[in-house]
C-alpha positions as CSV (number, residue, x, y, z in Angstrom):
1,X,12.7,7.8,6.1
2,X,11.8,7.5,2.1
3,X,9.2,7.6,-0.4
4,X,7.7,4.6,-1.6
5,X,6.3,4.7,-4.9
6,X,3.1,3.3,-6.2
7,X,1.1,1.8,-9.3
8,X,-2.4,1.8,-8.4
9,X,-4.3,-0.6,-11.5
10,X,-7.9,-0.5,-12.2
11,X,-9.1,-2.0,-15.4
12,X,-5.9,-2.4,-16.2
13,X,-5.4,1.3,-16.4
14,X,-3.1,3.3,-13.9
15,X,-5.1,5.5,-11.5
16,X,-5.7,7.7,-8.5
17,X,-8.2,7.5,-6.6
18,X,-10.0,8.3,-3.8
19,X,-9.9,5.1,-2.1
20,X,-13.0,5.6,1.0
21,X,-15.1,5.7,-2.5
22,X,-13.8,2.0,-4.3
23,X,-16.5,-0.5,-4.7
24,X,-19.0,2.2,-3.9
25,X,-21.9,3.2,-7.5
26,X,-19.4,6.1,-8.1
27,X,-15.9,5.3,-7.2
28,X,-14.3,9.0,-7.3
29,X,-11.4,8.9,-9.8
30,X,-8.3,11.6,-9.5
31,X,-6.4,10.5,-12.5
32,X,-6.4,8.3,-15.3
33,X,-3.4,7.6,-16.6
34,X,-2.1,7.9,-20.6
35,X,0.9,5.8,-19.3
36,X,1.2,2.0,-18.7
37,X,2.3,0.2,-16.0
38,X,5.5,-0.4,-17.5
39,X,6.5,3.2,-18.3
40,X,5.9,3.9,-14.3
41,X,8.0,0.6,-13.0
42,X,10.9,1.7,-16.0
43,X,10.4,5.0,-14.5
44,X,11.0,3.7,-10.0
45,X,13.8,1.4,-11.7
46,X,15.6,4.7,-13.6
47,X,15.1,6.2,-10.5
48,X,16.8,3.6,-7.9
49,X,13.2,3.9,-6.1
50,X,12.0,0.1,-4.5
51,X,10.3,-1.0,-2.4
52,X,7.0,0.4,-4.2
53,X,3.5,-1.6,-4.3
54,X,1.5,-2.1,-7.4
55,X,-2.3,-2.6,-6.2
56,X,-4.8,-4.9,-8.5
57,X,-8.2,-2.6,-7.3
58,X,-10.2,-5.6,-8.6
59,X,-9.9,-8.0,-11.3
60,X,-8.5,-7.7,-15.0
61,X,-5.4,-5.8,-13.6
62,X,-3.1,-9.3,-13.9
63,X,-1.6,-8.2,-17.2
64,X,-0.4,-4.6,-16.3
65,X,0.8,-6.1,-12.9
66,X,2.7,-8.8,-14.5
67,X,4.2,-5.6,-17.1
68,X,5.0,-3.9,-14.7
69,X,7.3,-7.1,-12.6
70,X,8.6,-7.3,-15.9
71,X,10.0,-4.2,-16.1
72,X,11.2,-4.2,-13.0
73,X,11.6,-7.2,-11.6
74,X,13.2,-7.5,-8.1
75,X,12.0,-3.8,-7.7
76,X,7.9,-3.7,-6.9
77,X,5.6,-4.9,-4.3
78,X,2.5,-6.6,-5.6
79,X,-1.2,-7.0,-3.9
80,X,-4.7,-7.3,-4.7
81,X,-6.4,-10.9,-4.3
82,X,-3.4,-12.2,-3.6
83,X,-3.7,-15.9,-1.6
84,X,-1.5,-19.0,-1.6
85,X,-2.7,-20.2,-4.8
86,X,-1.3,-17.6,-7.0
87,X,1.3,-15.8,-4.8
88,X,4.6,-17.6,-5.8
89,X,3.8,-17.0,-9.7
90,X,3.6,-12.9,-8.7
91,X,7.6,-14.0,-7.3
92,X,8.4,-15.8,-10.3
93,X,7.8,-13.3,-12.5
94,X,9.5,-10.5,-10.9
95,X,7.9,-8.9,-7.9
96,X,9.9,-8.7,-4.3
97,X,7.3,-9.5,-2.4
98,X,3.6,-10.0,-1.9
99,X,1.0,-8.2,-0.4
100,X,-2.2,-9.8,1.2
101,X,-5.1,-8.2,2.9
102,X,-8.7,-9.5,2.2
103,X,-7.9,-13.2,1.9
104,X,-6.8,-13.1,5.6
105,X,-9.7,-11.7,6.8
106,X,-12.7,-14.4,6.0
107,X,-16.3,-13.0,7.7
108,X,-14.6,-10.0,9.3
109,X,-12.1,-11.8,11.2
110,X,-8.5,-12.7,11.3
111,X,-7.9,-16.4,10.4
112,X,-4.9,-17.9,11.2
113,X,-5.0,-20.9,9.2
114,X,-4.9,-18.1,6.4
115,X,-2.5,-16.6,8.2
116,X,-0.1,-19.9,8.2
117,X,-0.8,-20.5,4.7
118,X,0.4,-17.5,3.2
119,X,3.3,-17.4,5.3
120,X,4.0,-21.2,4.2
121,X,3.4,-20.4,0.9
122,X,6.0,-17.5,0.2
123,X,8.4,-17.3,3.4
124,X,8.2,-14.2,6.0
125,X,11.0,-12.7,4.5
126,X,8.5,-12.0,1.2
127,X,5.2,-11.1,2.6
128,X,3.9,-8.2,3.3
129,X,0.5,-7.6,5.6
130,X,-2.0,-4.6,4.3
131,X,-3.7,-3.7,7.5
132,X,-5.5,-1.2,5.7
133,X,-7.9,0.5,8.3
134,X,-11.0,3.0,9.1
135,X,-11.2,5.5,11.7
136,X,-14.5,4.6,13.8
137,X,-16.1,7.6,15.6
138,X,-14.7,6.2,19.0
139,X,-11.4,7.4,17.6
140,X,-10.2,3.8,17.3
141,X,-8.7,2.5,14.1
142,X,-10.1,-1.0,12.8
143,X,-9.0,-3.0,9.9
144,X,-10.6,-2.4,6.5
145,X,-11.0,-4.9,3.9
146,X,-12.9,-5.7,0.2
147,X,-11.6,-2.6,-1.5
148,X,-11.9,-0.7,1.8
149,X,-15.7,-1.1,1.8
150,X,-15.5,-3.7,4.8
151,X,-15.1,-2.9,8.4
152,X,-13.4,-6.0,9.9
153,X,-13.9,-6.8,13.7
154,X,-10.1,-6.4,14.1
155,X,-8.5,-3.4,15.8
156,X,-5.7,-2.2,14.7
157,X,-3.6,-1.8,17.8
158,X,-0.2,-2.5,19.3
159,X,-1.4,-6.2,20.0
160,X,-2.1,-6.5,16.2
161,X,0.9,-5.3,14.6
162,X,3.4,-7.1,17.2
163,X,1.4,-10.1,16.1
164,X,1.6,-10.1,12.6
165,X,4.9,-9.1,12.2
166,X,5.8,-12.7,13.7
167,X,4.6,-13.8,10.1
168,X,5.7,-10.6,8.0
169,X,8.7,-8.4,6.8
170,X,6.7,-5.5,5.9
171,X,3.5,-3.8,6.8
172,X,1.5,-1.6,4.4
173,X,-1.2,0.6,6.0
174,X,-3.5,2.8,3.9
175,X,-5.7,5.3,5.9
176,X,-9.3,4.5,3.4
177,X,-10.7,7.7,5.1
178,X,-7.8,10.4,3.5
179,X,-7.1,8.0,0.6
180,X,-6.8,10.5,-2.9
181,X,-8.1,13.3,-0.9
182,X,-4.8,15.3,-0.6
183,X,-5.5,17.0,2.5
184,X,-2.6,15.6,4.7
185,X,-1.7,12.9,6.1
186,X,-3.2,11.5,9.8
187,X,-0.9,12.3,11.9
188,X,-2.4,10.6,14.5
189,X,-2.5,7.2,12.9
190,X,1.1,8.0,12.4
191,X,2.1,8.5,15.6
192,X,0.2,5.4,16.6
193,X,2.6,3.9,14.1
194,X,5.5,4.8,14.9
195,X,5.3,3.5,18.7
196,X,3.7,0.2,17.8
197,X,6.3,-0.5,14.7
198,X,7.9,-4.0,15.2
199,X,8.7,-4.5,11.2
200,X,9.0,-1.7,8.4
201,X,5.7,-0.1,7.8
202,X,4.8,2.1,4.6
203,X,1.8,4.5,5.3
204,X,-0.4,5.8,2.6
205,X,-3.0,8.4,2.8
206,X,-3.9,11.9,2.2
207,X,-0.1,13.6,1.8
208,X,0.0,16.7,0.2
209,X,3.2,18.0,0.7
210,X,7.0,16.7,0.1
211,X,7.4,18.2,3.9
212,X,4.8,15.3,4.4
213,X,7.6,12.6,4.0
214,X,9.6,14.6,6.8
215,X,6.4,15.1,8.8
216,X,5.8,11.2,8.9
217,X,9.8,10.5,9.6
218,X,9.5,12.7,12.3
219,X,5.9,11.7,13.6
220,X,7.0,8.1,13.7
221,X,10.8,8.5,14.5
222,X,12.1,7.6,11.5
223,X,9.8,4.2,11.9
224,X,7.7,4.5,8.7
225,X,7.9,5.5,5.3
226,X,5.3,7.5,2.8
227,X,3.3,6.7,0.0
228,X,2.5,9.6,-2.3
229,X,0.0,9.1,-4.9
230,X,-2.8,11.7,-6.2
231,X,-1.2,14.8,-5.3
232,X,2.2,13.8,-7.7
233,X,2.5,15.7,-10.9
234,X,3.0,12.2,-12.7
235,X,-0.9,11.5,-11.5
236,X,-2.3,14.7,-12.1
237,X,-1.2,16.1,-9.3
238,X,0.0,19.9,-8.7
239,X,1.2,19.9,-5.2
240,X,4.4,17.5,-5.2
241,X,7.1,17.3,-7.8
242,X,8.0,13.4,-8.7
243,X,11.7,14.8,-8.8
244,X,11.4,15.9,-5.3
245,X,10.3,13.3,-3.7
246,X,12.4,10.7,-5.6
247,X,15.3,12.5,-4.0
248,X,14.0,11.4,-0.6
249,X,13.4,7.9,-1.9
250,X,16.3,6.0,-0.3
251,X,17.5,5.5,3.3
């Protein structure tokens, strides 16, 4: 069990948001913050915390992304438009690994020439697979991609994440439909988890609690870790102290 941290970018700002709304006329914003990216990554490093991801939501984020690496180099995750073109630079200048999502998943499918690629280009050991996903009203999960807006025709199932973790150290998995909302996590995506976990996998979506990061440990039998983002004091948040859950932020 731990807490992941995070350092969501938009417009090179940090922010919280509520992420079923990005790319949508008006993206709902939690939290802008006064604070750079570097303060935050100084902040995870101070703290001993890795293993967090810092998300580009769209372009002009490079340059806060890159601060942050900087400050912390060895320390942070890094995704958003990531592809085999640009991923080793993100290495070089200081993040653990790389996170892809979109790039693999041309007209709505999973390519595995994309697949090969970004595995060739950075090694298995540093890439990690954002399988971000939307619950459909049949109660199955499917992959979600383009800033969430973008139902993909891949399921996310146990066929899927035993798959890709052939290619992949790590698996990220934001719920897009309790993204920013703080009103708990789904507990039944992280169940689901939890029995199909074949690498590390960091969920991310709707915790409102520090009990959260216990109720996902014990949902997933100790399988999965938690990202906790809008409802953090350092984001604005009034329902989880920082301090507290940086306490639960190593194995």
């Amino acid at each position: 069990m731990a807490f992941r941290p995070c350092i969501d970018l938009r417009n090179g700002r940090v922010v919280q948001i509520v992420g079923g709304t990005l790319g949508e006329a008006e993206t709902v914003v939690n939290h802008v913050s006064e604070r750079s990216a570097g303060e935050f990554a100084k902040l995870y490093r101070q703290d001993g915390l890795r293993g967090g991801h810092v998300i580009m939501l769209g372009p002009g984020n490079e340059a806060a992304a890159l601060e942050a690496l900087r400050e912390y180099s060895n320390g942070l995750q890094v995704g958003g438009g990531i592809t085999p073109d640009n991923a080793y630079a993100y290495l070089e200048a200081g993040a653990s690994h790389v996170i892809v999502t979109s790039y693999l998943f041309p007209d709505n499918t999973l390519s595995l020439s994309r697949l090969r690629a970004m595995e060739h280009a950075v090694g298995r050991d540093r890439l990690v697979i954002d399988i971000s996903c939307r619950l459909l009203p049949d109660g199955s999960y499917y992959v979600a991609t383009n800033r969430w807006q973008t139902i993909t025709d891949i399921a996310l199932d146990a066929d899927l994440l035993q798959f890709l973790g052939r290619s992949c150290i790590e698996l990220l998995v934001h719920a897009a439909d309790v993204e920013g909302k703080c009103q708990g996590i789904d507990e039944r995506l992280v169940t689901l988890l939890g029995q199909w976990a074949t690498v590390p996998i960091t969920y991310a979506g709707g915790a409102k609690s520090i009990d959260d990061i216990h109720r996902v440990d014990q949902l997933s039998h100790g399988k999965v870790d938690l990202t906790i983002g809008s409802a953090l004091d350092i984001f604005g948040g009034a329902l989880v102290k920082y301090e507290d859950a940086a306490r639960l932020g190593r194995r």
